[in-house]
N, C-alpha and C positions, 0 to 999 in steps of 0.2 A: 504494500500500500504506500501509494507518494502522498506525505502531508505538506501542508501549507507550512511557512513557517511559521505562524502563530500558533498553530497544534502543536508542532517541533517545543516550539519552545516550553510546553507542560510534557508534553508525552515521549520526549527523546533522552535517552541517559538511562534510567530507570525505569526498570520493567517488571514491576512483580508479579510472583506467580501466586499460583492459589496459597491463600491462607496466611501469605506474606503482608506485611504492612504497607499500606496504602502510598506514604510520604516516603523520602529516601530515606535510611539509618542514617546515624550516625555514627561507622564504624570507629570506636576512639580504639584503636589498638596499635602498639608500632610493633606487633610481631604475630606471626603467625602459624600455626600447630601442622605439623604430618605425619604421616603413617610409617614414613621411612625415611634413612638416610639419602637413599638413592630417590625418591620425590626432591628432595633438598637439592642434589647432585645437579637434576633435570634443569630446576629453575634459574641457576646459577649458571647454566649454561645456555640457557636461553631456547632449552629445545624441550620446554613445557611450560603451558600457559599457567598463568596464578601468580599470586602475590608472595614477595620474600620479605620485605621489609619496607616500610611508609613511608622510608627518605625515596622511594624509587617506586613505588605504585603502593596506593590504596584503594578499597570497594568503594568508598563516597567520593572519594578525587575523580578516581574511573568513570564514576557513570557522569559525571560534570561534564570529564572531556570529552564524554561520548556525545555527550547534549551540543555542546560547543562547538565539535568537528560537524556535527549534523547539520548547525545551524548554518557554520561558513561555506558548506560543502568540499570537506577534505576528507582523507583518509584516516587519521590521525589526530591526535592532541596532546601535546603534554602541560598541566598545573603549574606553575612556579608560584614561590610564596611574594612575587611583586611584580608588577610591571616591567621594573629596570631589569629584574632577573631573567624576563622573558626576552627583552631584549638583547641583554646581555646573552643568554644562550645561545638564542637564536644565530648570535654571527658568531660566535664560539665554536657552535657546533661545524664550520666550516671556513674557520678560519683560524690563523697560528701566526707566529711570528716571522714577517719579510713580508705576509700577506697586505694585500689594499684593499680597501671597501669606496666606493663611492656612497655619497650621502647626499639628498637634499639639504639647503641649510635650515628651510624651514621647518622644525621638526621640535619638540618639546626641548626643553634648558635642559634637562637632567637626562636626557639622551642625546644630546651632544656633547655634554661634558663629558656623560661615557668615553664617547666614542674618539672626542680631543683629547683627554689626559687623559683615562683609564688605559683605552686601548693602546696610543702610543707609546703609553709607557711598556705595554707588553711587545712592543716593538711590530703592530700592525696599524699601516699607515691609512689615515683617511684623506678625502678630497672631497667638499664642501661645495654642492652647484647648487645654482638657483634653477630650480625646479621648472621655470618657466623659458628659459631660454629651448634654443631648437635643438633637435638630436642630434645637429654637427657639434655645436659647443658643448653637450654634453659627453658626446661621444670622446673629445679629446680628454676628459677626464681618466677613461680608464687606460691600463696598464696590463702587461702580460702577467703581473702577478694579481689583479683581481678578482675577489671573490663573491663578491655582492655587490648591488643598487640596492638602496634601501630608503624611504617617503613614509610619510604620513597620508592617509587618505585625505583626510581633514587637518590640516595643521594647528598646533598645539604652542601658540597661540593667535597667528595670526589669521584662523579658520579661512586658510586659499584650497584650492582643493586640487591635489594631484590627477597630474592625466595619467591614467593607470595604465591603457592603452601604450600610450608614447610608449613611459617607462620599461614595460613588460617586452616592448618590440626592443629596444635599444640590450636591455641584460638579458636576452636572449641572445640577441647578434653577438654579443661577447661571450656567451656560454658561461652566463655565470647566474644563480634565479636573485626576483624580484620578491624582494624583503619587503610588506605594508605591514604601521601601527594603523591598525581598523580602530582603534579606541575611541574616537568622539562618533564616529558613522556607525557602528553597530552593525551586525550582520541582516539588522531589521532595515536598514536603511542604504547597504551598497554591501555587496559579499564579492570582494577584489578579486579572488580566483576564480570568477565567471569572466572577468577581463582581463586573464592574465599573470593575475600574482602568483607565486610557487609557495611563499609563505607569510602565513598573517597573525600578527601579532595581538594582543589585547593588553592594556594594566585594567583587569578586570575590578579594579580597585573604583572605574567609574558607572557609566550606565551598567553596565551589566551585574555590578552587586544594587548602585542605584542607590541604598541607603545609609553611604556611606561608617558601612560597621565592621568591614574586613578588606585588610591589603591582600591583593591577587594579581597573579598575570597569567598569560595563558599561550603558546605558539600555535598554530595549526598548521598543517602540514597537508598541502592540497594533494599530494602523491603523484603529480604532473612532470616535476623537472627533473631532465636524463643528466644525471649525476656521474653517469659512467662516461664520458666525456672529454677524460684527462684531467684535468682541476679539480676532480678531489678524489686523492688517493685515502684519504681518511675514511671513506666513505664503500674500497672498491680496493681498497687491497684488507687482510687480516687483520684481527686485531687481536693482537697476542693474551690482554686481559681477559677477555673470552674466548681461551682456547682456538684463535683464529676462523672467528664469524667474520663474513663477510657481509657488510648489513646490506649492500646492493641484491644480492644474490640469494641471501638467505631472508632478505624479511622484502623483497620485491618492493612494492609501491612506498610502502612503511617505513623505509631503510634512513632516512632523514632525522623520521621523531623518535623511529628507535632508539636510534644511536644517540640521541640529545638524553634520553630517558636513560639508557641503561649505561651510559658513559660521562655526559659531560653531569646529571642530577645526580648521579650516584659518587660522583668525586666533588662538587660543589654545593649537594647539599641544599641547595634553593627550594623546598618540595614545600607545595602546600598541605595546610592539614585540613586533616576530617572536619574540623567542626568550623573552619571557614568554608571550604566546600560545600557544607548544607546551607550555609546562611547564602552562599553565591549562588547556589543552585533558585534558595526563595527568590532571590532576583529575577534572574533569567526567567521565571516562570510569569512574569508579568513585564518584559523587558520591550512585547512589542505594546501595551497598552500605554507605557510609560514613554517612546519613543514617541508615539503618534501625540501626546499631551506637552510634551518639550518640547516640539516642532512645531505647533500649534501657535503654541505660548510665545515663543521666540520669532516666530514671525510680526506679532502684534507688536513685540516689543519694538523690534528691529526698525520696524516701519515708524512707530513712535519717535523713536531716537534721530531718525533719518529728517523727519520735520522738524526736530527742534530747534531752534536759531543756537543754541549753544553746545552744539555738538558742528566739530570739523569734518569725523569721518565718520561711516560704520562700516564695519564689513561684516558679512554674513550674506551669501553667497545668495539666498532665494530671494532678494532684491534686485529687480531690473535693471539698477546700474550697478550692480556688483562686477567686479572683473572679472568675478569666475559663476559668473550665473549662467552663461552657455553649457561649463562642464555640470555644472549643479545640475540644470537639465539634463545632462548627458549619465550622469552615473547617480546623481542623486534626486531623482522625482518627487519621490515622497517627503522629502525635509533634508534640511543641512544640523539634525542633532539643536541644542541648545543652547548653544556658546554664541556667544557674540563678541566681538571687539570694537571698541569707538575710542575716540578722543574727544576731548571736549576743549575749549577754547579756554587756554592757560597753560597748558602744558602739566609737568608734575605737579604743581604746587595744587592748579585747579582740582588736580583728578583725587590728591591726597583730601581736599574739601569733600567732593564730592561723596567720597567713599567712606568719610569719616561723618557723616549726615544721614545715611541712609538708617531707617529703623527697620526694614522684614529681609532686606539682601546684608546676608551675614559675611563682615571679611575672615574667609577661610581660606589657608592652605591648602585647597582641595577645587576641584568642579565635576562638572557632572553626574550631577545626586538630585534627588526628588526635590531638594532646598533650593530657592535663590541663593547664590552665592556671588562674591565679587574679590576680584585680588587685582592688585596692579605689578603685571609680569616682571618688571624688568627689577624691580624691588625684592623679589620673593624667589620664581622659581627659575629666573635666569640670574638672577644676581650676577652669576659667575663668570658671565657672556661681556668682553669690551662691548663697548659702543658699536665699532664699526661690524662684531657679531651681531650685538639686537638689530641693528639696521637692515643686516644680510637675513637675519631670520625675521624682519618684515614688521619689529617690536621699536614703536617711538617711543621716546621718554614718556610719553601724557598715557600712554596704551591703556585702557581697562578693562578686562574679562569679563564680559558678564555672562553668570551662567543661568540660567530660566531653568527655573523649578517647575514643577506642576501645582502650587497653587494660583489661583482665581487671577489673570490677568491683568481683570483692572487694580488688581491689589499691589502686582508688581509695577506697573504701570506710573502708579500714585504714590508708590515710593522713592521713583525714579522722580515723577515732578517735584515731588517736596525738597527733595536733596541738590536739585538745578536751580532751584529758588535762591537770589542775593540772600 
């Protein structure tokens, strides 16, 4: 049976049988019981299904990812216990020292600092493009040692929206796949590996927990991209820690999230647990009703903010003069998610007024959750970023976040006039 994905998103993952409980458990266990040594032997070698230990799979992690890969349409999925982790694995898993990644620059503050001084320091090299330039100037970015493109669907902060298309055609011509954070678009709202992407990412830490009570992130692994290819031998020759699997040959389409699962979580340790798992799971089950009401909301807002005389910009892409409201149409119909950015006339100092007046939009470290919320980027979760980085990642000093909750419009609305008020 094909379901919609609003069915998906109640009835994928967990599947009880008779007389079993209705709602997922909540398996709290980090270990688990067998009948023999040699069951034991089987697991560890990867040639029997089932669970060893909760830093490397559990039954409530399991059936999440199962929901999650259903939802983006992949093969696969693996839990992390964050955002950054999923990021961070995700080019881990196919990348090592001497190696290069191309990146968008417009992309969240704390996955470019990854990727600027984390990764450099492991000695693999990044190069920083603007996303919107043509496939020739992008193309001069890569190298014979690259191992990834990697974008945001939706940018984090300055919500532009990647041509996935482009993308996918460009790091295919190099034989190398297309890395998306799906995180603010949602698989209710654009699923990148129908366009193209090999692997997609989530910090499930946003919509998809939605009430902001558990850190999560999550990879998916479309089981699309031919890995056997030359560029990665990590993937396509033995791996001595498991008795010389070959995760191309031996786990076929899988061979990606396996090997992030049974190698890079089981030596780093990033694993989510059980009892965030069910709480991410209560998300997801209401993820496309929550989707449809942030989109809703966000539009009203957006359009408010675009008339006001003391506002200079907004972006949020389902507005007819947005600069990416062709692509918005193109991959995103149904909504651009809840996030907005504006500036307002004064620069920092204004936007600190601003933000320091509002009574129901809460300043949080955090966006996309059921709440109003409001941060000013370049203050907070770019800190880290020069100048001429915010600029390249698309962040002006006055920049303000705003993320559209799903309560009552005119309420968001009315909190916005009162705090634009002299």
């Amino acid at each position: 049976m094909s379901w919609k994905i609003e069915t998906k998103c109640l009835q994928e993952g967990y599947k009880p049988g008779n007389g079993e409980p209705r709602v997922l458990p909540i398996y709290q266990s980090t270990t688990y019981k067998y009948d023999s040594t040699e069951h034991v032997a089987q697991l560890f070698d990867l040639t029997a299904p089932g669970h060893m230990y909760s830093r490397i799979s559990n039954p409530t992690v399991e059936c999440v990812e199962n929901k999650i890969a259903a939802l983006e349409g992949g093969v696969g999925a693996l839990c992390t216990s964050s955002g950054q982790a999923a990021s961070m694995i995700s080019l881990l898993n196919i990348c090592k020292a001497g190696d290069h990644i191309v990146s968008s620059s417009a992309i969240y503050g704390g996955t470019f600092n990854l990727m600027d001084k984390r990764f450099r320091e492991m000695g693999i090299s990044i190069t920083f493009i603007d996303q919107d330039c043509s496939e020739e100037e992008i193309q001069k970015a890569f190298k014979p040692n690259t191992k990834a493109l990697f974008g945001e669907s939706i940018a984090n902060p300055k919500i532009s929206i990647l041509d996935i298309e482009k993308f996918a055609g460009i790091a295919h011509k190099n034989n190398v796949p297309l890395i998306i954070d799906n995180t603010f678009a949602t698989p209710i709202l654009l699923r990148p590996i129908e366009h193209g992407a090999d692997i997609v990412i989530h910090s499930t830490t946003k919509y998809m927990d939605g009430h902001a009570v558990c850190v999560g992130g999550v990879i998916v692994d479309s089981g699309n991209f031919n890995w056997e290819n030359g560029n990665f031998p990590g993937l396509c020759e033995p791996d001595q820690s498991y008795h010389g699997i070959v995760y191309t040959r031996d786990c076929g389409k899988a061979a990606y999230i396996t090997k992030a699962r049974v190698q890079l979580m089981r030596d780093y340790g990033a694993a989510m647990t059980a009892s965030s798992a069910f709480l991410l799971n209560l998300g997801l089950e209401t993820l496309h009703l929550r989707m449809e009401r942030h989109c809703r909301n966000a539009e009203k807002v957006a359009r408010f903010l675009s008339e006001s005389g003391k506002i200079i910009s907004v972006s949020y892409p389902m507005l007819e003069n947005d600069n990416y409201h062709a692509l918005a149409k193109k991959y995103l119909p149904n909504g651009c998610s809840g996030v907005i950015s504006f500036q307002i006339s004064g620069g920092r100092e204004a936007a600190v007024k601003f933000m320091d007046k509002l009574k129901l939009a809460a300043i949080v470290v955090h966006v996309a959750d059921c709440r109003t919320a409001v941060l000013h980027p370049a203050s907070s979760t770019h800190r880290q970023m020069t100048d001429k980085q915010l600029i390249q990642a698309g962040i002006e000093p006055g920049l303000i976040r705003f993320s559209v909750g799903i309560e009552n419009t005119d309420d968001i609305i009315d909190d916005i006039r009162q705090a634009l008020e002299d």
